[in-house]
ZAMI-362846 format. One record per residue: x, y, z of N, C-alpha, C in turn; residue number from 0. Coordinates in steps of 0.1 Angstrom, whole numbers. Example, Ala and Ser with C-alpha at 12.3 -4.5 7.8 and 13.67 -1.06 7.14 Angstrom:
<tigus>
  n_xx  n_yy  n_zz ca_xx ca_yy ca_zz  c_xx  c_yy  c_zz   i
   132   -57    78   123   -45    78   132   -33    78   0
   128   -22    71   137   -11    71   129     0    79   1
</tigus>
This chain:
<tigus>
  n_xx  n_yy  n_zz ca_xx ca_yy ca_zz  c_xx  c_yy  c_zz   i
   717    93  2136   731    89  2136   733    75  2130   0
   748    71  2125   744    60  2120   761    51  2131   1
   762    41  2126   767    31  2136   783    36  2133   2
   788    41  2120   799    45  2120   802    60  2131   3
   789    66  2135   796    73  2140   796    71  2156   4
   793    62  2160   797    53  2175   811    47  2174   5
   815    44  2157   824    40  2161   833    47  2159   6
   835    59  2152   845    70  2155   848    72  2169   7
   841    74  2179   843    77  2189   848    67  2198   8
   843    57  2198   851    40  2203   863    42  2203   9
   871    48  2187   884    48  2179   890    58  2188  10
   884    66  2189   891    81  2199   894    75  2218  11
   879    66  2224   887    59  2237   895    49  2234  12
   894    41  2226   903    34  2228   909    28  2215  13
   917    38  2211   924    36  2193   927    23  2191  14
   925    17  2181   928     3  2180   941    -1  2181  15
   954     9  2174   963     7  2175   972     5  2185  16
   962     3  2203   970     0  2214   964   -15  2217  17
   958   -22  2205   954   -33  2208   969   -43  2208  18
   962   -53  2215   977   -63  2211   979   -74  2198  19
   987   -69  2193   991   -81  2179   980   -91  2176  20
   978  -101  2184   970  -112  2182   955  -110  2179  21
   953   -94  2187   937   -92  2195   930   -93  2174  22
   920   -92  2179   903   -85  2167   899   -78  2171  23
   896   -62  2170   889   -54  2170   891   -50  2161  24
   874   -41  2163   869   -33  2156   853   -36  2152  25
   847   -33  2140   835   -36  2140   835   -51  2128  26
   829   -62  2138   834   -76  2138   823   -82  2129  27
   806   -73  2129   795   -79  2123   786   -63  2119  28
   779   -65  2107   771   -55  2109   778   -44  2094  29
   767   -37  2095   769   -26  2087   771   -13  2095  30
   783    -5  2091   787    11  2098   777    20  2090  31
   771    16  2080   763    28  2079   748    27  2082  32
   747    16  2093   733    15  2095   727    26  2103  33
   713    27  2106   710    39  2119   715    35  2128  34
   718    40  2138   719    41  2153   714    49  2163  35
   704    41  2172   700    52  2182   703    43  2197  36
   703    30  2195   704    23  2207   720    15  2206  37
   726    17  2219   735     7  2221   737     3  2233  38
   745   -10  2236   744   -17  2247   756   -23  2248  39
   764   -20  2258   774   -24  2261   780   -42  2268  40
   785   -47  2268   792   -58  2277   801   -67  2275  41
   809   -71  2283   814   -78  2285   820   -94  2276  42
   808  -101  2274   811  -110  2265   793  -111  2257  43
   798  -110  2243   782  -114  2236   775  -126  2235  44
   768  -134  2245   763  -143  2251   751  -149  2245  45
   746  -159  2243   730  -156  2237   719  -150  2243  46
   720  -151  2257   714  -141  2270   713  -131  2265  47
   727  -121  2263   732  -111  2263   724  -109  2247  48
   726  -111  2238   722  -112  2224   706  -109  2224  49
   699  -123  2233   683  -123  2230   678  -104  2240  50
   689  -102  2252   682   -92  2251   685   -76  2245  51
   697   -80  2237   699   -68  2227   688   -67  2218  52
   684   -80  2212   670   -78  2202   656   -75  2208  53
   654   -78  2221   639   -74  2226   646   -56  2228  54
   654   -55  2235   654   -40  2234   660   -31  2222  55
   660   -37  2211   660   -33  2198   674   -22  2200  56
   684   -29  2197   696   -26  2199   702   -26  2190  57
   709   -10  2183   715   -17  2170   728   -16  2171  58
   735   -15  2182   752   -17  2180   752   -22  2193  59
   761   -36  2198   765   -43  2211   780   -39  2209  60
   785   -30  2216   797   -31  2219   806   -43  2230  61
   807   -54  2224   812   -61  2236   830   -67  2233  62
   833   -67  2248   849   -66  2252   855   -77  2243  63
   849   -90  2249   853  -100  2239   849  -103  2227  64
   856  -101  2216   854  -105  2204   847  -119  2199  65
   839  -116  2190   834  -127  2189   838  -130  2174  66
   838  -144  2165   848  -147  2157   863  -143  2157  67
   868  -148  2171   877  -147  2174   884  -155  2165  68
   881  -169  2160   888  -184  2158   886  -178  2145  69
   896  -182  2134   893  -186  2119   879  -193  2117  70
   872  -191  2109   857  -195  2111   854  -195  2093  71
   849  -209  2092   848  -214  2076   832  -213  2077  72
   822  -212  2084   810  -215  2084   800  -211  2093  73
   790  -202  2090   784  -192  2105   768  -206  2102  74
   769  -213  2108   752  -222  2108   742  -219  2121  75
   732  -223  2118   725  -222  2131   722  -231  2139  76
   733  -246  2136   735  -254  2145   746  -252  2157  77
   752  -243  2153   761  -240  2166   755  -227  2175  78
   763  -225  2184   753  -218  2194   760  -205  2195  79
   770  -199  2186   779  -188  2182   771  -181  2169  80
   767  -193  2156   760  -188  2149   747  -187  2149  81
   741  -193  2156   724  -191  2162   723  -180  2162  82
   727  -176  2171   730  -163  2175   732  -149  2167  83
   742  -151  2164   746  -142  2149   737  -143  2137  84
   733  -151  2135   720  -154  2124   711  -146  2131  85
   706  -147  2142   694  -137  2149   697  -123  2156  86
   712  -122  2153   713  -104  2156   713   -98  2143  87
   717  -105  2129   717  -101  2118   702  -101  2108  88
   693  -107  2114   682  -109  2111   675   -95  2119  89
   679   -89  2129   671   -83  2139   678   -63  2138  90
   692   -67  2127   697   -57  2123   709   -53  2137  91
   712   -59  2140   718   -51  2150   735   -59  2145  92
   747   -46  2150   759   -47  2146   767   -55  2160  93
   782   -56  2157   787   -61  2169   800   -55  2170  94
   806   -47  2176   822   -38  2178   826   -47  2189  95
   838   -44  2191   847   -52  2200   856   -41  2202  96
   863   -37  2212   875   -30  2213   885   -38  2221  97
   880   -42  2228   891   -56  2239   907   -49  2243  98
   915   -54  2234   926   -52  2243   931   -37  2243  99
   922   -31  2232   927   -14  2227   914   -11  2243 100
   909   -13  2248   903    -5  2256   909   -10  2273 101
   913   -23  2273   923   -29  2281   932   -15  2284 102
   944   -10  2276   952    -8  2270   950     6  2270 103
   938    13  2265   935    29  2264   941    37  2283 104
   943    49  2274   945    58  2289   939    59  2300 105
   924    57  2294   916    59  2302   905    45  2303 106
   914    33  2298   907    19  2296   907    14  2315 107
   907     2  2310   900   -10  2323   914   -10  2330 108
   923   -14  2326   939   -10  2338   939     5  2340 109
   937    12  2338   941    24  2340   927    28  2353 110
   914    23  2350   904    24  2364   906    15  2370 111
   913     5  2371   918    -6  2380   926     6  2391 112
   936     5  2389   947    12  2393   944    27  2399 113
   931    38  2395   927    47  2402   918    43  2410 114
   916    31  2408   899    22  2419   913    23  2428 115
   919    17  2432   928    11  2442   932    27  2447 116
   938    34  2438   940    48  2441   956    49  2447 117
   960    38  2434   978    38  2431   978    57  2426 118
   994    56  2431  1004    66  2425  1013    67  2421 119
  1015    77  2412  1026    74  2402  1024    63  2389 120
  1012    63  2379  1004    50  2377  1011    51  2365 121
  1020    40  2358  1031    38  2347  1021    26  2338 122
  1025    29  2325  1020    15  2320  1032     4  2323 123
  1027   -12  2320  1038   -22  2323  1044   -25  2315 124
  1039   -24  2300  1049   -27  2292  1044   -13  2279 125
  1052    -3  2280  1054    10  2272  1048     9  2252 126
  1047    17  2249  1041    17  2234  1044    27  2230 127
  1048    30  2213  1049    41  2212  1040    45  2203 128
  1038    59  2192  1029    60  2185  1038    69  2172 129
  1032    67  2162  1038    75  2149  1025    84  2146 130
  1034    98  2146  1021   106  2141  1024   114  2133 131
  1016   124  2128  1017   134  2118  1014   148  2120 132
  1015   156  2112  1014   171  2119  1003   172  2105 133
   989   179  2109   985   185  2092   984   197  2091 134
   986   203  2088   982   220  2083   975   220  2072 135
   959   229  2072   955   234  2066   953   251  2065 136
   946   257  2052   948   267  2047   933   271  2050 137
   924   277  2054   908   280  2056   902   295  2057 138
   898   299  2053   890   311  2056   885   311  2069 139
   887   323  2073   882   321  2087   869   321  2091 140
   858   322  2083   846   325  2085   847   306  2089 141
   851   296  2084   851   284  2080   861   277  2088 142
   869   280  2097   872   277  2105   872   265  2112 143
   861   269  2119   853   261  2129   849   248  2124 144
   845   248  2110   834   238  2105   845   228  2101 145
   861   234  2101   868   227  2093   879   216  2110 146
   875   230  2118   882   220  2129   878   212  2133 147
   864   210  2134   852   199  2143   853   186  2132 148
   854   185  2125   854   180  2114   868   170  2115 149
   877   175  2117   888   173  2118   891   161  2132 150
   886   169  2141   883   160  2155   878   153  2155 151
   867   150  2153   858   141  2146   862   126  2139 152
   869   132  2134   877   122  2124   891   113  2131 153
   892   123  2143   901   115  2151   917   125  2153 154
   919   135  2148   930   147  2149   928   149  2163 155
   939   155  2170   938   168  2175   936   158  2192 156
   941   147  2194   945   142  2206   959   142  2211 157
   959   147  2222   975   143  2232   970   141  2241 158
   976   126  2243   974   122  2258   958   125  2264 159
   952   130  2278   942   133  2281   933   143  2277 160
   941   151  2262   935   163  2263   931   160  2248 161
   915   164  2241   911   165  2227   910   175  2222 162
   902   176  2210   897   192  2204   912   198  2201 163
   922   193  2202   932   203  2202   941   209  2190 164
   943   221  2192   949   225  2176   954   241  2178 165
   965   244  2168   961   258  2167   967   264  2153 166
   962   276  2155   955   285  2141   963   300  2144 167
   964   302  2133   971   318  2133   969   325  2118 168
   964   339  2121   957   342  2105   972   348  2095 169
   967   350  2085   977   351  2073   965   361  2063 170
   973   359  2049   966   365  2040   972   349  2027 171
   963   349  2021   966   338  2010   961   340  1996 172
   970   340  1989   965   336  1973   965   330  1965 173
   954   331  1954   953   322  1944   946   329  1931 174
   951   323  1920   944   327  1907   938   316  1900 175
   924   315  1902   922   301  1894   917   298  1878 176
   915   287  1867   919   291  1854   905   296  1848 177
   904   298  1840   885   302  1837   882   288  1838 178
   884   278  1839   878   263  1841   876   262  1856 179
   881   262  1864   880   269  1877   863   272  1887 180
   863   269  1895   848   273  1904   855   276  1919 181
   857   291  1919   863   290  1933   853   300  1942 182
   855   294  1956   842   299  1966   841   314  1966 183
   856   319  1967   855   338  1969   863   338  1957 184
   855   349  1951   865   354  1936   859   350  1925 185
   866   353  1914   862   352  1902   870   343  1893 186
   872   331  1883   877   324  1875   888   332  1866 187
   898   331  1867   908   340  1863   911   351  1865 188
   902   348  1880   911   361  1887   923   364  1900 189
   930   373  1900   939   373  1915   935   376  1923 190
   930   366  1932   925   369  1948   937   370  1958 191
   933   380  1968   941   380  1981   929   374  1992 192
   929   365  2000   921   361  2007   923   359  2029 193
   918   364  2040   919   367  2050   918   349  2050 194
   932   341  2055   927   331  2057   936   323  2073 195
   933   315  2077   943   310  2091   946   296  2088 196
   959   298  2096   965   285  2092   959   277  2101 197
   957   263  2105   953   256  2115   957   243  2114 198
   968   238  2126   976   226  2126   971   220  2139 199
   973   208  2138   966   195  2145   972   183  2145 200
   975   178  2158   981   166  2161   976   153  2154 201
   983   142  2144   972   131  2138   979   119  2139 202
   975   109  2146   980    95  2146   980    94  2130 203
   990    84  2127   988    77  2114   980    68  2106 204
   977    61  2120   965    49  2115   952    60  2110 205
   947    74  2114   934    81  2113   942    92  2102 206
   949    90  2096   954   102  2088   943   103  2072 207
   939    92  2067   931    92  2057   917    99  2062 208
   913    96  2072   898    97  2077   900   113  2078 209
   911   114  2090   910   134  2088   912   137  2075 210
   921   134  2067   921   140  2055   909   145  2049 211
   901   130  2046   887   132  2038   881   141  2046 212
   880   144  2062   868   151  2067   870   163  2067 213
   886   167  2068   886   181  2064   886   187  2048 214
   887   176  2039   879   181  2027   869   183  2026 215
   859   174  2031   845   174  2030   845   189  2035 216
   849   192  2046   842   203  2054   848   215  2050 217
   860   219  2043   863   230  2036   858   235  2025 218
   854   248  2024   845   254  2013   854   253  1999 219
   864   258  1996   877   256  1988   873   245  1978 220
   875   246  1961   877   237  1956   887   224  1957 221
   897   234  1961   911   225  1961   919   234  1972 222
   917   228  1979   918   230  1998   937   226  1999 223
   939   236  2004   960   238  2004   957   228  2017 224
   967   215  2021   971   212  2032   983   204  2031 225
   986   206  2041  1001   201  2042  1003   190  2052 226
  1011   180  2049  1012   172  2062  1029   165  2065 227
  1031   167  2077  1046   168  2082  1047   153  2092 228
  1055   146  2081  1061   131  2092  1069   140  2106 229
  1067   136  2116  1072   135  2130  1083   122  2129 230
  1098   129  2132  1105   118  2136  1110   109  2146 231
  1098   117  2161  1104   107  2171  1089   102  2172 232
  1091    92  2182  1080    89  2187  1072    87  2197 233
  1062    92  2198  1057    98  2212  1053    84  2218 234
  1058    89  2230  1060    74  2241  1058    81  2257 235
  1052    80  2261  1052    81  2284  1037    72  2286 236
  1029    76  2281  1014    77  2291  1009    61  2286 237
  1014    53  2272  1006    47  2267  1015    31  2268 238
  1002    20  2265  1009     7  2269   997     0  2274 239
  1009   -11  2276   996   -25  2282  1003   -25  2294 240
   989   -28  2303   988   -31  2315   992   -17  2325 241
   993   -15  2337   994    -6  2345   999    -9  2358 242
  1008    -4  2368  1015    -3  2379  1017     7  2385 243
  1017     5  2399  1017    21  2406  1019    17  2419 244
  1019    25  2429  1022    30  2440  1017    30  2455 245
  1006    16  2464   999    23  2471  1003    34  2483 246
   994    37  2484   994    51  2494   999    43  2506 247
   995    35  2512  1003    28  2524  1004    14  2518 248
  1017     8  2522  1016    -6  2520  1008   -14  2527 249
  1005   -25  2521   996   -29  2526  1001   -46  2523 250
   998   -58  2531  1000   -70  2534   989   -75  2517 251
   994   -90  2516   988   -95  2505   971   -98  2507 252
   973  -104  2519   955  -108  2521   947   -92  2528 253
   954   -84  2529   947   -70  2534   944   -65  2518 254
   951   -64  2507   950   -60  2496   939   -70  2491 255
   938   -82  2495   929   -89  2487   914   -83  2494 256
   912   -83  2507   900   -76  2514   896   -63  2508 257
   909   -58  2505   902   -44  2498   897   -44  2490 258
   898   -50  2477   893   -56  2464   875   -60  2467 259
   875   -71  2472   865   -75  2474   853   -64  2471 260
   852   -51  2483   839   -45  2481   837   -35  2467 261
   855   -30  2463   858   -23  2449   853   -30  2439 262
   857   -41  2438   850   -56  2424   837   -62  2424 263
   833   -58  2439   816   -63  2441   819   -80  2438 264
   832   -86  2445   833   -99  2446   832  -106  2463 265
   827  -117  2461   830  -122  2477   841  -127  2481 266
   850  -130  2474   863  -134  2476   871  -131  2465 267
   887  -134  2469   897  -130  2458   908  -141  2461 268
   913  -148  2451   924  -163  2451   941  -156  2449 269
   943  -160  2460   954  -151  2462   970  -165  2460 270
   978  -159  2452   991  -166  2453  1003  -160  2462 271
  1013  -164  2472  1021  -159  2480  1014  -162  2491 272
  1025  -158  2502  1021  -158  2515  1015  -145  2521 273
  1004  -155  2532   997  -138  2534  1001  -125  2535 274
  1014  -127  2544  1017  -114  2551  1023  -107  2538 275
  1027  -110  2530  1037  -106  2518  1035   -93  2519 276
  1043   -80  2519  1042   -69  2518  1042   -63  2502 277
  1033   -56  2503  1032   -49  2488  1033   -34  2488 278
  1044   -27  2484  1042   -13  2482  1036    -8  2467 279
  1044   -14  2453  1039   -13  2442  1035   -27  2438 280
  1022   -22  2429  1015   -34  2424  1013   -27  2410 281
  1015   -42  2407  1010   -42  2391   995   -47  2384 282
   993   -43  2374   976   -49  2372   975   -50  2355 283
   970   -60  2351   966   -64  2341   953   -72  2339 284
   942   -68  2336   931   -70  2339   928   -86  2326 285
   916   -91  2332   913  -104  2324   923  -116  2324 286
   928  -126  2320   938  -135  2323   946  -128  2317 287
   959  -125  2323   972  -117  2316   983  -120  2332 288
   984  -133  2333   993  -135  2339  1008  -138  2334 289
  1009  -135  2321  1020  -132  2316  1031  -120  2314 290
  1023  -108  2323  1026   -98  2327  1041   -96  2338 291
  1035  -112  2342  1046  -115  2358  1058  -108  2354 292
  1069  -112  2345  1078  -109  2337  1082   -89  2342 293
  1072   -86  2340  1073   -72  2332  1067   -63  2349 294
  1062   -71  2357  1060   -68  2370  1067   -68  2381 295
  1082   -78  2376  1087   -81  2386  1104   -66  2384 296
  1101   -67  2369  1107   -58  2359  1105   -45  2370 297
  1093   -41  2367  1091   -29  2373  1095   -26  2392 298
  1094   -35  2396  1102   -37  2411  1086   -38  2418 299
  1075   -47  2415  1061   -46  2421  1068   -60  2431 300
  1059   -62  2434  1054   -70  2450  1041   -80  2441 301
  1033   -80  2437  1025   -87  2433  1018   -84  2418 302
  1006   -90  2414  1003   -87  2400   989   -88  2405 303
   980   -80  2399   965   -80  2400   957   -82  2387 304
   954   -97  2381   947  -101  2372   937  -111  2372 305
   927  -111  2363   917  -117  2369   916  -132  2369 306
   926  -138  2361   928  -153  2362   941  -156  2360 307
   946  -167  2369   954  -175  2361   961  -189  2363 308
   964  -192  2347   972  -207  2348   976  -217  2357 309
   975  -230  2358   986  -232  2375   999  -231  2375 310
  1003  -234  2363  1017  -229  2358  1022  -221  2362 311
  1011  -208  2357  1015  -196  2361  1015  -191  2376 312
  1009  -200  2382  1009  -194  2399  1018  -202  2404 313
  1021  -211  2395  1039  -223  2403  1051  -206  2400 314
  1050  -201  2390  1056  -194  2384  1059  -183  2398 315
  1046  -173  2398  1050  -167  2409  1052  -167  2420 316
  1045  -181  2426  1052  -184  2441  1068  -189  2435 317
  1073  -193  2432  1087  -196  2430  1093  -184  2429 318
  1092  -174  2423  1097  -160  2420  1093  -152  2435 319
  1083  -153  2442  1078  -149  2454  1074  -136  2447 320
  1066  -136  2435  1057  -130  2434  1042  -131  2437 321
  1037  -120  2443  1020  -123  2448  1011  -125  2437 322
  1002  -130  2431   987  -127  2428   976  -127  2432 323
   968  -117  2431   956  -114  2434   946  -118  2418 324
   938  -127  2423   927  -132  2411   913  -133  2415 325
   904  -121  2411   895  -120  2416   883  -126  2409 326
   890  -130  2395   883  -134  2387   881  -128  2374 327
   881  -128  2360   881  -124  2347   869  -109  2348 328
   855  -121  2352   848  -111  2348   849   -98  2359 329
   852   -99  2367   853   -87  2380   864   -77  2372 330
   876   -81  2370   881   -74  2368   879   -62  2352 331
   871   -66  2345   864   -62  2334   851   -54  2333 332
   841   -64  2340   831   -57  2338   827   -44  2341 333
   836   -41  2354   833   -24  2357   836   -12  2348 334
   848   -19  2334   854   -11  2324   843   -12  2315 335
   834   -21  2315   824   -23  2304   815   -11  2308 336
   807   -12  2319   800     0  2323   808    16  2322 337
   817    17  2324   820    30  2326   822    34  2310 338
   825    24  2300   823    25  2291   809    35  2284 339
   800    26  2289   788    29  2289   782    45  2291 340
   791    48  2303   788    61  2307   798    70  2298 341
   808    68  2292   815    74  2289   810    78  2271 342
   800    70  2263   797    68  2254   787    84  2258 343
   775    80  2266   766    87  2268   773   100  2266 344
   782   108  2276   785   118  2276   789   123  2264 345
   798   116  2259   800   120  2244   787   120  2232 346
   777   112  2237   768   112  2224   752   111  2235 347
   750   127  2238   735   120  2247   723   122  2239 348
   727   121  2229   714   119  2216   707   101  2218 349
   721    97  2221   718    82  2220   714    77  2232 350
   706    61  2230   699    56  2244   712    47  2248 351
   722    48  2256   732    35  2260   732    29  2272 352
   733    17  2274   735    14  2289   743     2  2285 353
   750    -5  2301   755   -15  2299   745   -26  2303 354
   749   -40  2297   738   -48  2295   734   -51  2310 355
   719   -50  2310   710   -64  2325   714   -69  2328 356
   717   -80  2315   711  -100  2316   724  -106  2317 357
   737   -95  2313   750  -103  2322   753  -100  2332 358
   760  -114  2335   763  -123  2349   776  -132  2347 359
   784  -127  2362   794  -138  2359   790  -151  2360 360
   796  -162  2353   793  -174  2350   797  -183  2365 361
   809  -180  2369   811  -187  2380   804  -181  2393 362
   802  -189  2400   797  -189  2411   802  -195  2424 363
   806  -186  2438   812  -191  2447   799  -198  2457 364
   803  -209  2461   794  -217  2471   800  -223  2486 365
</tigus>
């Protein structure tokens, strides 16, 4: 396998296009058509984290935070960003980022926040929509298959929680092609009637070139009939930044902070508001996104669950008598990093993946 095709699949959990405006993703260092058999997931790409992607010969680090985040005139091996990068590029290994698109995904880091807690009714906090396309192709049915996988692959054929998805209905189709002509059934100037099915499939916009090409590659057809149909509304419920929901019992501010604790594998959680504060809905925006408050208080929540923030920002919500719970950046992240991990594997168990050892939150309570 080679590194582009880790990252097709990255693209399918978490499409770039739910990243936010400012964010970097995608693949940040490296070549996509290198081999790939090892990858290693985490949180931030560290030199820790780095030295032990190269002893375990690692050739794609998927990690949350982007690295050349900043405009960057000069990668040397006097700074301790490019040391680094100098010796993953020396050692062959790539670097992907998904960050705020996997923040952000359906099935991203707010959206297991919010089933960790075991909210209901789980809404995003601020809505997104998407522009998509319809394609229809023309295929022989023997060919079918090779032309739908292909297709998926490439990134077609998603709604919401469900993939692979498409449908087909047979026909009869013709063609006469010129004596210049090389066509798969038939003869060069001749009239063919051909048993063939139609098969149409859901396509974001941003992946419409990619499906294009893969369903050419994979149709037998010299010159493959397809058709593609603009959609004029746009599909909007399930997707967005950040997440809110419902708990099953309310619950007081510092009882919600207790619960956290053994869910985040933290010893404590910094809480803004008064203890007793009642919370029925809670909002969550994982990593520092206390800018969310706005759009939390919008939705009628009781408090915000993010992993850091501002003092500003907590002058902000105690004045508003909004709660925060801050358990900390990396708590609230790193469990998306791992499940990441697992969720790679199942899709590709050819490959060796895990999330990384040698990271560690940096702070420490004493």
């Amino acid at each position: 396998m080679q590194v582009t095709d880790v990252l097709r699949i990255l693209d399918q959990l978490a499409p770039p296009r739910l990243a936010e405006s400012w964010d970097n993703v995608g693949l940040l260092w490296g070549d996509a058509a290198a081999k790939c058999e090892r990858v290693m997931t985490c949180l931030t790409l560290t030199p820790n984290v780095g030295a032990e992607a190269i002893a375990e010969k690692v050739d794609l680090i998927v990690s949350h935070h982007p690295i050349l985040f900043k405009p960057t005139q000069r990668i040397v091996g006097s700074t301790i960003e490019g040391r680094m990068l100098l010796q993953l590029a020396a050692a062959g290994v790539s670097v992907h980022s998904p960050h705020t698109a996997w923040d952000n995904a359906v099935g991203g880091i707010n959206q297991q926040l919010a089933e960790l807690l075991e909210l209901e009714d789980i809404q995003p906090l601020r809505r997104t929509g998407m522009t998509a396309r319809k394609v229809a192709v023309f295929v022989p049915h023997d060919s079918l298959e090779a032309v739908q996988e292909a297709a998926w692959q490439a990134g077609a054929g998603g709604i919401g929680e469900y993939h692979r998805c498409s449908y087909y209905h047979p026909g009869t189709g013709t063609f006469q092609g010129s004596e210049k002509s090389n066509p798969t059934i038939g003869e060069p100037g001749q009239f063919e009637r051909v048993e063939e099915d139609r098969v149409e499939f859901l396509c974001e916009s941003h992946c419409l070139a990619d499906v294009l090409s893969a369903i050419r590659k994979a149709h037998p057809y010299e010159e493959p009939a397809i058709d593609v149909y603009p959609l004029e509304q746009v599909i909007q419920s399930h997707e967005g930044s950040g997440r809110y929901g419902t708990l099953a019992q309310p619950m007081t501010l510092v009882e919600l902070a207790n619960r956290l604790k053994p869910l985040l594998r933290v010893e404590s959680v910094a809480t803004v508001g008064a203890a007793d504060l009642v919370i029925k809905r809670l909002a969550i925006a994982c990593g520092a996104a206390a800018e969310f408050q706005r759009d939390a208080r919008k939705a009628g929540c009781q408090a915000l669950l993010t992993g850091e923030a501002r003092f500003h920002a907590c002058l902000e919500a105690r004045d508003s008598n909004l709660g925060l719970l801050l358990p900390g950046h990396y708590a609230t992240e790193r469990l998306g990093l791992e499940r990441l991990a697992e969720l790679l594997k199942e899709r590709l168990p050819e490959l060796t993946i895990w999330a990384s050892h040698k990271e560690a939150d940096p702070l420490t309570i004493r």
